[in-house]
Every structure is written in C-alpha cells, then in structure tokens.
C-alpha positions as protocol buffer text, in pm:
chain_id: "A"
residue {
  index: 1
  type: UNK
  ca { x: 7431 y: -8112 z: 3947 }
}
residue {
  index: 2
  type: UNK
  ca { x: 7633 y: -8449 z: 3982 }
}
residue {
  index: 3
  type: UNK
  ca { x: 7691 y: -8689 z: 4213 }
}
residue {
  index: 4
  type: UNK
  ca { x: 7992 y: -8730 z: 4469 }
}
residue {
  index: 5
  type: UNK
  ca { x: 8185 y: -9026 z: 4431 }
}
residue {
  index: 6
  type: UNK
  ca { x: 8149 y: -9109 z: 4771 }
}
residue {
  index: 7
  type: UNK
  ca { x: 7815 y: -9172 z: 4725 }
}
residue {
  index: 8
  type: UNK
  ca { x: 7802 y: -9442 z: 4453 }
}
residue {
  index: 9
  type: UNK
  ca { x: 7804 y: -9707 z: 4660 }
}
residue {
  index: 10
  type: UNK
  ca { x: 7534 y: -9568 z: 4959 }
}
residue {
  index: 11
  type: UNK
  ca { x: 7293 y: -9515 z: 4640 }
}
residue {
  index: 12
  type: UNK
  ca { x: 7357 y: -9836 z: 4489 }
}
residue {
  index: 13
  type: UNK
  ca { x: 7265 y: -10020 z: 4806 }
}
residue {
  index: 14
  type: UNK
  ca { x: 6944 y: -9802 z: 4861 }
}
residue {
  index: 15
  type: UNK
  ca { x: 6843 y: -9840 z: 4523 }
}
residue {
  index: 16
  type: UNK
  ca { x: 6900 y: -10165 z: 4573 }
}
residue {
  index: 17
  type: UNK
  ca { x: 6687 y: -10179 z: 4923 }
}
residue {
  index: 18
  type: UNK
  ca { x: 6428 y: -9998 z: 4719 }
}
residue {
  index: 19
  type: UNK
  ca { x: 6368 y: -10266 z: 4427 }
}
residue {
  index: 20
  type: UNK
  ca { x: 6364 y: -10520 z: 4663 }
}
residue {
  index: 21
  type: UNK
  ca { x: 6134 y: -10427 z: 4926 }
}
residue {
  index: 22
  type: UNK
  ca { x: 5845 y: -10321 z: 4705 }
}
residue {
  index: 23
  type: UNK
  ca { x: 5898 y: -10576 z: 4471 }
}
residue {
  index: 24
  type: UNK
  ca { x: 5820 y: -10861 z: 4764 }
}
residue {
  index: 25
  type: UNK
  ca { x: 5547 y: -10617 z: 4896 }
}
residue {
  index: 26
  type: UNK
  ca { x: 5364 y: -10582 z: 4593 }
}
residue {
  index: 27
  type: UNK
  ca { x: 5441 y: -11010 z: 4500 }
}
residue {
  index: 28
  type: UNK
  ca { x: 5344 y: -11128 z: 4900 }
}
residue {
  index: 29
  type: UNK
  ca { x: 5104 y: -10865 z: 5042 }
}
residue {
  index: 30
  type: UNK
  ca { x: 4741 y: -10969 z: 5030 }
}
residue {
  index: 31
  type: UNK
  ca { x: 4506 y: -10731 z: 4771 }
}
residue {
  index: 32
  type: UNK
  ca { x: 4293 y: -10590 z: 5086 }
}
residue {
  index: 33
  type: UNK
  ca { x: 4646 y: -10396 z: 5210 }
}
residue {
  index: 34
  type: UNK
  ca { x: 4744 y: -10286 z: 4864 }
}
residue {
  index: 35
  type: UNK
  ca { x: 4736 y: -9959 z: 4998 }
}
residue {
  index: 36
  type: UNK
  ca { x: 5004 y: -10066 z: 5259 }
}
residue {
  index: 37
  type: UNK
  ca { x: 5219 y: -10117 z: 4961 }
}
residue {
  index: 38
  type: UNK
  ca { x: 5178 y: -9827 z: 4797 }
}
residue {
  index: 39
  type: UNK
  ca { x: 5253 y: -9643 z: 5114 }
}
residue {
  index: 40
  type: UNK
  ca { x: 5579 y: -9814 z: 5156 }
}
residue {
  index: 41
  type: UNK
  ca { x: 5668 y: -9749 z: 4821 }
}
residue {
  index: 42
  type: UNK
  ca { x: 5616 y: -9358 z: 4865 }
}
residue {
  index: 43
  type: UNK
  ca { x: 5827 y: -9356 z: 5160 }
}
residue {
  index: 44
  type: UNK
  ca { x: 6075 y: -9561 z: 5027 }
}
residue {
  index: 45
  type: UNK
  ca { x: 6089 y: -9400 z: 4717 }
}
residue {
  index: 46
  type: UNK
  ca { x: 6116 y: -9061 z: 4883 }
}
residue {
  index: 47
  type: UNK
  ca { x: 6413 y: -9202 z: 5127 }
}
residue {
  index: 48
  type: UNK
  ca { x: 6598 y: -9310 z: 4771 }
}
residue {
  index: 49
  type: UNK
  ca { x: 6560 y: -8941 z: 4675 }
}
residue {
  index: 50
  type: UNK
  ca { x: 6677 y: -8812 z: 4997 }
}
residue {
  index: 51
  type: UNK
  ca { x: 7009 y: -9074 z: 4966 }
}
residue {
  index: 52
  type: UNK
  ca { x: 7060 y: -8938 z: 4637 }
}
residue {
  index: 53
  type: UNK
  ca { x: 7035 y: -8545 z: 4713 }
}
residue {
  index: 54
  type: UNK
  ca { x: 7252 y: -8614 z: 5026 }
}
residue {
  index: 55
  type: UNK
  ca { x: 7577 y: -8665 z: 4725 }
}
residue {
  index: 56
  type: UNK
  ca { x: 7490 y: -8418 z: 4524 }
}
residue {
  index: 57
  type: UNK
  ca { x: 7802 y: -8184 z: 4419 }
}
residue {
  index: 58
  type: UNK
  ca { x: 7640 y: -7863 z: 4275 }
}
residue {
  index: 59
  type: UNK
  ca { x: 7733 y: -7662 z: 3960 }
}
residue {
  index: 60
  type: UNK
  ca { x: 7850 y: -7323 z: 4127 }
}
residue {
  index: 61
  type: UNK
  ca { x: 8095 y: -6981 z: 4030 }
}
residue {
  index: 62
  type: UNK
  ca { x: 8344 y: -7068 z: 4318 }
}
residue {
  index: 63
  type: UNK
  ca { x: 8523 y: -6744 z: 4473 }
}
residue {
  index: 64
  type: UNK
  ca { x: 8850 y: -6705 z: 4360 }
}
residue {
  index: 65
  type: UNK
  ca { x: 9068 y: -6464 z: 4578 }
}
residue {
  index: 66
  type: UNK
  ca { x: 9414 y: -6521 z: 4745 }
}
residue {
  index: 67
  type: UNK
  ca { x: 9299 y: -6206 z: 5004 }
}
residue {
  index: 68
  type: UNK
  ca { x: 8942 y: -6403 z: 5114 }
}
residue {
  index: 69
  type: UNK
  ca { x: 8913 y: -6704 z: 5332 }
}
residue {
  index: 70
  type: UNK
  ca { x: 8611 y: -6929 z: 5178 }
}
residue {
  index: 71
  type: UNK
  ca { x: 8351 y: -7109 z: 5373 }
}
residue {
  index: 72
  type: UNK
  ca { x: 8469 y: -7501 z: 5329 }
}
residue {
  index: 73
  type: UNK
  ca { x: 8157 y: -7593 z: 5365 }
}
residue {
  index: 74
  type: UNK
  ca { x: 7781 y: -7525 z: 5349 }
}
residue {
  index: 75
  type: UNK
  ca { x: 7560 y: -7469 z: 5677 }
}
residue {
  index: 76
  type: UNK
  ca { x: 7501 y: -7261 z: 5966 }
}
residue {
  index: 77
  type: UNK
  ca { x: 7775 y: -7007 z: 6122 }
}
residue {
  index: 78
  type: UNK
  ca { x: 7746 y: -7178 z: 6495 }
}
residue {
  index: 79
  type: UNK
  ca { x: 8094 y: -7063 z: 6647 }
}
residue {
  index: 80
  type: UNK
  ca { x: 8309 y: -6752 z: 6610 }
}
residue {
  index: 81
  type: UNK
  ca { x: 8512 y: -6683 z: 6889 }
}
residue {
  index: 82
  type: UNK
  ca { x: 8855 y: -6710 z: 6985 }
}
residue {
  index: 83
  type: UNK
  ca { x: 8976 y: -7034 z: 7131 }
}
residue {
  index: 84
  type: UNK
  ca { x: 9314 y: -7208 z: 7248 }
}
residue {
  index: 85
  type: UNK
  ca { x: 9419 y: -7472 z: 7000 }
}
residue {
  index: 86
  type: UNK
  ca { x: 9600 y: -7761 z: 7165 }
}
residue {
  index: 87
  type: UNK
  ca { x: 9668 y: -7952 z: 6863 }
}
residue {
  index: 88
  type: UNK
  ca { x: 9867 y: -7756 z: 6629 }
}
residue {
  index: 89
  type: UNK
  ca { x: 9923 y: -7431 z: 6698 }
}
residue {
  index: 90
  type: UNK
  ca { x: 9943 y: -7414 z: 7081 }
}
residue {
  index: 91
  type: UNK
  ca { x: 9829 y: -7049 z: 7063 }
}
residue {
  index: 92
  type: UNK
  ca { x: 9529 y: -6850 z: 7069 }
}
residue {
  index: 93
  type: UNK
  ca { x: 9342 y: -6896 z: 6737 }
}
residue {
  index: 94
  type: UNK
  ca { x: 8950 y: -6719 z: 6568 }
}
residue {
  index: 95
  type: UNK
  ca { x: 8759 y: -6996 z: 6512 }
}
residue {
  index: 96
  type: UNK
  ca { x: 8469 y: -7044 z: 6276 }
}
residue {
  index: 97
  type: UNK
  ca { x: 8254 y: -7321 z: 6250 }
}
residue {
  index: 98
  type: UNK
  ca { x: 8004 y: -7451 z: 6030 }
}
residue {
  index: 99
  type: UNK
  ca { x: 7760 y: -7681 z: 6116 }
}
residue {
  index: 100
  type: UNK
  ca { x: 7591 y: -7898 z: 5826 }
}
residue {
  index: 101
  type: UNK
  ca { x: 7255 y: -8097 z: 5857 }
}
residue {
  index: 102
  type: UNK
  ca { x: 7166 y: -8400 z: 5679 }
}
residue {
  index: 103
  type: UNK
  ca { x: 7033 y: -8214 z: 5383 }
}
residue {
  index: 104
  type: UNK
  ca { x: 7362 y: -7953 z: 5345 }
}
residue {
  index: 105
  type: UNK
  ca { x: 7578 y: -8032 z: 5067 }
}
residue {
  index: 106
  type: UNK
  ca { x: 7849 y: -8246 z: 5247 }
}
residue {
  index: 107
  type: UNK
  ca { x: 8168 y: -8204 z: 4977 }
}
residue {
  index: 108
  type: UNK
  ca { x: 8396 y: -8009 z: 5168 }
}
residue {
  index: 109
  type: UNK
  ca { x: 8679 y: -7781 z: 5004 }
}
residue {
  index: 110
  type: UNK
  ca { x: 8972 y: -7605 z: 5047 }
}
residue {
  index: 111
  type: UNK
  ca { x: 8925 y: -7265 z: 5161 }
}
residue {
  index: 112
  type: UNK
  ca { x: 9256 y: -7095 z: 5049 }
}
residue {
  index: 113
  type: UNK
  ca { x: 9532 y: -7198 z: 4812 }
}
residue {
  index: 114
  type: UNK
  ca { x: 9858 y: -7328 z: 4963 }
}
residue {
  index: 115
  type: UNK
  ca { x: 10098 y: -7606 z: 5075 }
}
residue {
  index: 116
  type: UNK
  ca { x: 9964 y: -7881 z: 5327 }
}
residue {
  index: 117
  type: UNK
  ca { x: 10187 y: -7854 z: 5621 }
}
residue {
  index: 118
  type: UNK
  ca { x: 9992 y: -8094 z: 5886 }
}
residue {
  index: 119
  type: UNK
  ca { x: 9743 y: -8345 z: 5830 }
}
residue {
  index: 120
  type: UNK
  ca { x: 9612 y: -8572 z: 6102 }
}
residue {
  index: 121
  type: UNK
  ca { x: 9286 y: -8817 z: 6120 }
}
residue {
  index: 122
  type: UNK
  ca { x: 9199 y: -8859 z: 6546 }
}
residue {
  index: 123
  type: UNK
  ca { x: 8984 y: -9131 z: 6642 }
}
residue {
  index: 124
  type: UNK
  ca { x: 8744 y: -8997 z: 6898 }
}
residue {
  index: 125
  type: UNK
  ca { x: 8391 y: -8983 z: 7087 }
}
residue {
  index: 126
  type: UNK
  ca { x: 8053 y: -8905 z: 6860 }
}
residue {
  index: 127
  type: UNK
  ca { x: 7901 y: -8615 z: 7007 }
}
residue {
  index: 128
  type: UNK
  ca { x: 7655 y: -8370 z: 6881 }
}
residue {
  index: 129
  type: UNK
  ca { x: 7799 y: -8166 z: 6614 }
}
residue {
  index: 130
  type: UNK
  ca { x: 7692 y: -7821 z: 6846 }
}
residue {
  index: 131
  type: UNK
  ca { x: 7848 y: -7938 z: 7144 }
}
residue {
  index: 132
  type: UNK
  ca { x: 8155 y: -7677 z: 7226 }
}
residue {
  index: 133
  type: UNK
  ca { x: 8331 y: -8024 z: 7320 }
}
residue {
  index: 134
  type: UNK
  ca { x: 8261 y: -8181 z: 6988 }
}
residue {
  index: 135
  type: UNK
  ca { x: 8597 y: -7999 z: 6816 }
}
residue {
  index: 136
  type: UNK
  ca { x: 8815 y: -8181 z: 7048 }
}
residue {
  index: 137
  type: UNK
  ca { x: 8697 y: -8556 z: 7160 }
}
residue {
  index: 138
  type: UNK
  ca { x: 8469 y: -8631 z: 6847 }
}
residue {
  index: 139
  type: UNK
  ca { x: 8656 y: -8806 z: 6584 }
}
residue {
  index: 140
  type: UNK
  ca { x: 8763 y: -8516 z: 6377 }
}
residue {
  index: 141
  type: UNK
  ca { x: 9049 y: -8446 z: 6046 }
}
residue {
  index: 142
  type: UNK
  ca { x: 9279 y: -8182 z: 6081 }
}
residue {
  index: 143
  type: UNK
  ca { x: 9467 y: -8011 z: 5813 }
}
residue {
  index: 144
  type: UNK
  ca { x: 9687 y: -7688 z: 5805 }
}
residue {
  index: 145
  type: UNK
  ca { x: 9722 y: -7490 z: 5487 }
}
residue {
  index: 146
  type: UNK
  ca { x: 10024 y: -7272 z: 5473 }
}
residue {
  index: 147
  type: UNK
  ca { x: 10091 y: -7000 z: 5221 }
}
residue {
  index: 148
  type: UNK
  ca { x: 10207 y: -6616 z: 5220 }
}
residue {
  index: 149
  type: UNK
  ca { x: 9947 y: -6478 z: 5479 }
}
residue {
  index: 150
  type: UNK
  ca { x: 9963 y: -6774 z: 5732 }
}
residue {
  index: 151
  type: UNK
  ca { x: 9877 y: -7124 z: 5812 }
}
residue {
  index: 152
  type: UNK
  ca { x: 9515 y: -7184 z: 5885 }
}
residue {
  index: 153
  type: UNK
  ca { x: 9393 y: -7518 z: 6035 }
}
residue {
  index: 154
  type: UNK
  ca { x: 9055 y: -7680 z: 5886 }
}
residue {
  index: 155
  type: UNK
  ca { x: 8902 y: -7917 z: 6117 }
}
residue {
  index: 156
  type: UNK
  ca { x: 8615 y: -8208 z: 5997 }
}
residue {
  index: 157
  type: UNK
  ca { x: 8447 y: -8296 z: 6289 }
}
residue {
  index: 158
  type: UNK
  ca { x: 8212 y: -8619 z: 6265 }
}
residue {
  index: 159
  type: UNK
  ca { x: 7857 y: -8594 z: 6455 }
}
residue {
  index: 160
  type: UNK
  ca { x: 7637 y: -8840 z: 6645 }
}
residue {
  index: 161
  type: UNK
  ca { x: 7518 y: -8943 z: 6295 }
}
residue {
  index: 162
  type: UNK
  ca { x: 7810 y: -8866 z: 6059 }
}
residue {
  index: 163
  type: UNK
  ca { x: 8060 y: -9140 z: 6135 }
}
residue {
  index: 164
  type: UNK
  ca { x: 8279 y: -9137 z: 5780 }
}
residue {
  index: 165
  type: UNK
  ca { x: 8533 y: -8864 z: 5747 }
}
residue {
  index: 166
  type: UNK
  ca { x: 8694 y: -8902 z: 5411 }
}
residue {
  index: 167
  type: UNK
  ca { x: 8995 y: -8649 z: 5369 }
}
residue {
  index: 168
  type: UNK
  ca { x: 9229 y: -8652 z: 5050 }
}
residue {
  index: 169
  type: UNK
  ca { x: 9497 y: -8409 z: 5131 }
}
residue {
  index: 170
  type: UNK
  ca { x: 9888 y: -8544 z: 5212 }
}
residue {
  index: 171
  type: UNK
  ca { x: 10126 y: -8343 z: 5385 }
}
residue {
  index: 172
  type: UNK
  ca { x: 10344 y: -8205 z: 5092 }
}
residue {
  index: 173
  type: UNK
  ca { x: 10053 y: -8141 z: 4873 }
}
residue {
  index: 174
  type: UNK
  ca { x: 9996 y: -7843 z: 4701 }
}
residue {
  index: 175
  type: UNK
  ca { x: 9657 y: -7721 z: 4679 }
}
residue {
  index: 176
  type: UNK
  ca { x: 9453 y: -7468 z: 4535 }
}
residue {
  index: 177
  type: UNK
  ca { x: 9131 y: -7269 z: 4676 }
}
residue {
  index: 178
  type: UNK
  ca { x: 8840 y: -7414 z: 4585 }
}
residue {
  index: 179
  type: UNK
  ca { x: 9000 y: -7784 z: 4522 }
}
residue {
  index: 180
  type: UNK
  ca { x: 8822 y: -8051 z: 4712 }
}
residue {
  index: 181
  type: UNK
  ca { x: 8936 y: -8106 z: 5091 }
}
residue {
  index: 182
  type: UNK
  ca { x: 8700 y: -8442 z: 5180 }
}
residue {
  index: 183
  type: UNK
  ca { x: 8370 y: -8505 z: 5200 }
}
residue {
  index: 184
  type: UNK
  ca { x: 8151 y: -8595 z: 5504 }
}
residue {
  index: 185
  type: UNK
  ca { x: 7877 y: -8856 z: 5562 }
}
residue {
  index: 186
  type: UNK
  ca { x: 7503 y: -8757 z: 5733 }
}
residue {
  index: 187
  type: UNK
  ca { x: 7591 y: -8460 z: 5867 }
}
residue {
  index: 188
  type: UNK
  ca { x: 7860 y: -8289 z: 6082 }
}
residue {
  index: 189
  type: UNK
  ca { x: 8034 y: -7996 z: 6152 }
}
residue {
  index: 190
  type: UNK
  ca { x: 8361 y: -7818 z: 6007 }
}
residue {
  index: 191
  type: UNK
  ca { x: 8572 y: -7571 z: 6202 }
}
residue {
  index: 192
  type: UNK
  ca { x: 8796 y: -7297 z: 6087 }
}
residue {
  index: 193
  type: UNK
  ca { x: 9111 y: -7162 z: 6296 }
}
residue {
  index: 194
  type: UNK
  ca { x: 9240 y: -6849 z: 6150 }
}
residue {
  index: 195
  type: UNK
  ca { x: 9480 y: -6628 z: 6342 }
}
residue {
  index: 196
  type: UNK
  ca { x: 9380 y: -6407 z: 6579 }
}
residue {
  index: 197
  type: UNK
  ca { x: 9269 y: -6059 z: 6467 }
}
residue {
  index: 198
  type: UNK
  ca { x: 9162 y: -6186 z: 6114 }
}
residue {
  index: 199
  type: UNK
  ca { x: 8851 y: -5982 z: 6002 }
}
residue {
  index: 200
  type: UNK
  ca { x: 8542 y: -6193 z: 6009 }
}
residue {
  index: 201
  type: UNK
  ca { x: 8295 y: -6147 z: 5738 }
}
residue {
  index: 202
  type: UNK
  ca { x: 8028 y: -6372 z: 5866 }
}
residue {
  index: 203
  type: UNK
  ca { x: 7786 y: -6338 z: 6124 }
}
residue {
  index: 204
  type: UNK
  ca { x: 7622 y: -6630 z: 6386 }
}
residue {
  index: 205
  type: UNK
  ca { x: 7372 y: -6777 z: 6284 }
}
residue {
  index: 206
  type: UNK
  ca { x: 7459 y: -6700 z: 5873 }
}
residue {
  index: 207
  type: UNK
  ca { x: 7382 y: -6944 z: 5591 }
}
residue {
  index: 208
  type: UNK
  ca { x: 7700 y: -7034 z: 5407 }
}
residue {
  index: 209
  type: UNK
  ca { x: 7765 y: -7199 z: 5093 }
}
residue {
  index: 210
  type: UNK
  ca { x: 8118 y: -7421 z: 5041 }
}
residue {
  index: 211
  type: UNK
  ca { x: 8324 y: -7244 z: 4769 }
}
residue {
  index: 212
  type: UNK
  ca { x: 8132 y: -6947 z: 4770 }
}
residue {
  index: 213
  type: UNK
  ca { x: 8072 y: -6754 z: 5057 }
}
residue {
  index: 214
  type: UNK
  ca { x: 8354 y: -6515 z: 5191 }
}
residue {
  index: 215
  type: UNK
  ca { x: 8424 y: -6602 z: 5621 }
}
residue {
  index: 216
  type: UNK
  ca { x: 8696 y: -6383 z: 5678 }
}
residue {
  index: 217
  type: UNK
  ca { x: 8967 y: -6205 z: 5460 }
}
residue {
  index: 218
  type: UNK
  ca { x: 9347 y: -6115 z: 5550 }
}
C-alpha cells in the first residue's frame, strides 16, 4: 500500500495538528487530568490514522479487458437505471453509480481505454452523494472516453463532505484502462453513463472495487 499524492499535504497538516496538541496537553495540563491527556492523544492519534488510510492507493491485479467496463471506483452500487443525460449526450443513457464513504479508497480510474473526447469541471450545489439530484446540481467532473465500442461519460460528483474534485484528464488525451482518472476528497459519489442496452454485471446494493470489479461489458 502507498499513499496518494493528494494526500501529502492533508497528512502533513494532521500530523502536524497531532504533535502539537498533545505536546501542549501533556506540557500545560495539571497531573490530576493526566488521564484527559492520554484520552486526547488516543483520539487524536486514531484521527491521524484515519487521515492517513483515507490516501491510501492499494497494491491490486487491475482487470485488463477492452470487452469489460471497470468499476472507477470503490463503494456501493446505488443507481442503475436508465436516465436522460442533458449534458453530453442528449439521449437516453444506463447509468451506474457508485457511492464511496469516507473510508472507500477515493483514487478514481479510468474504466476503459480510449481517447478523451469531453472533459468539463461544473461548479455546483453540495448535496448528499444519494440524492437522485446530486448527479446534476452538485459540483461534479465530467469526462467522455471514446474508443471502438462507444463513448462512455464518467461523472465525479462531490458530496456534502467531499468538496475537492481533482481530475487529470485533457481533451486529446489518450488513455488506457486502469490509468488514473482523479481522485476525490471525504467521500462522494461517481456515476457511469454507458449506452443503453449495455449488459450490466453488477447488482444494487454490490460492493465494488476501482480497477477490479467488472460493471458492465459490451
């Protein structure tokens, strides 16, 4: 396991937070509340670990396979359905979406190979990452990958808490399945729009890991 990038600075801050707190608890607190310090130290110390397991990047066997679509994204299947997209598309598109908690891995990557066609950052409202209405006023990412089987739009929504969306694809760029797509901050949600009729391999409700499990082939 290793640590995002994105995190370096969160951690160093913490960690920083941490030292500094229990070292002036410890130095000022009288000797009768000594157990007030320790206290504070636990929960500090287990908040630093938390911070630190939020960035971590995994060692995993991604799946490799130009016929899958790969979750982008670890979480819980909340959405399959078929929906209108207004952005993009303007037709009727399967979506998928993931939702991630706070303690999901948050890298986010590409889940087919391709050419990056559209790529958009929206500003937008802060909603809860479950709410249907979250995937069009939250502030949100979209990208479409295009390749020999079709263009598929993936969508990084931010949540009430999540409120950095980092994104590293340019329109032009060629990418491969797998490659990383972003990464998102505290928790959020990541949709998938696939064209209609694609077979789903996922159910609601289904644990997914980013890179590895198979949502839907061609």
């Amino acid at each position: 396991m290793t640590v995002h990038k994105e995190g370096y600075q969160t951690i160093a801050l913490c960690g920083l937070f941490f030292v500094l707190i229990n070292i002036s608890l410890f130095y000022f607190l009288p000797y009768n509340l000594v157990w007030l310090s320790w206290l504070i130290f636990i929960l500090t110390f287990l908040f630093f670990l938390f911070i630190i397991s939020f960035f971590r990047v995994p060692q995993r066997t991604l799946t490799i396979d130009k016929g899958k679509i790969i979750a982008p994204a670890d979480g819980k299947v909340v959405v399959i359905e078929e929906t209108v997209d207004e952005e993009y598309f303007k037709d009727k598109r399967l979506q998928i979406s993931i939702f991630m908690s706070p303690a999901n891995v948050h890298q986010n990557l590409n889940p087919v190979a391709g050419e990056i066609v559209y790529s958009e950052y929206h500003k937008g409202k802060y909603l809860v990452a479950w709410d249907p209405k979250s995937s069009t006023d939250n502030e949100r990412h979209s990208v479409v990958i295009a390749n020999e089987h079709a263009e598929i739009l993936v969508k990084q929504i931010a949540g009430a808490v999540a409120r950095r969306i980092v994104n590293y694809l340019k329109v032009g760029q060629q990418v491969h399945q797998g490659g990383e797509l972003g990464f998102i901050k505290f928790g959020s949600r990541v949709d998938v729009l696939l064209p209609a009729g694609t077979k789903v391999e996922v159910n609601l409700n289904e644990a997914v890991k980013g890179g590895v499990t198979v949502l839907a082939s061609w």
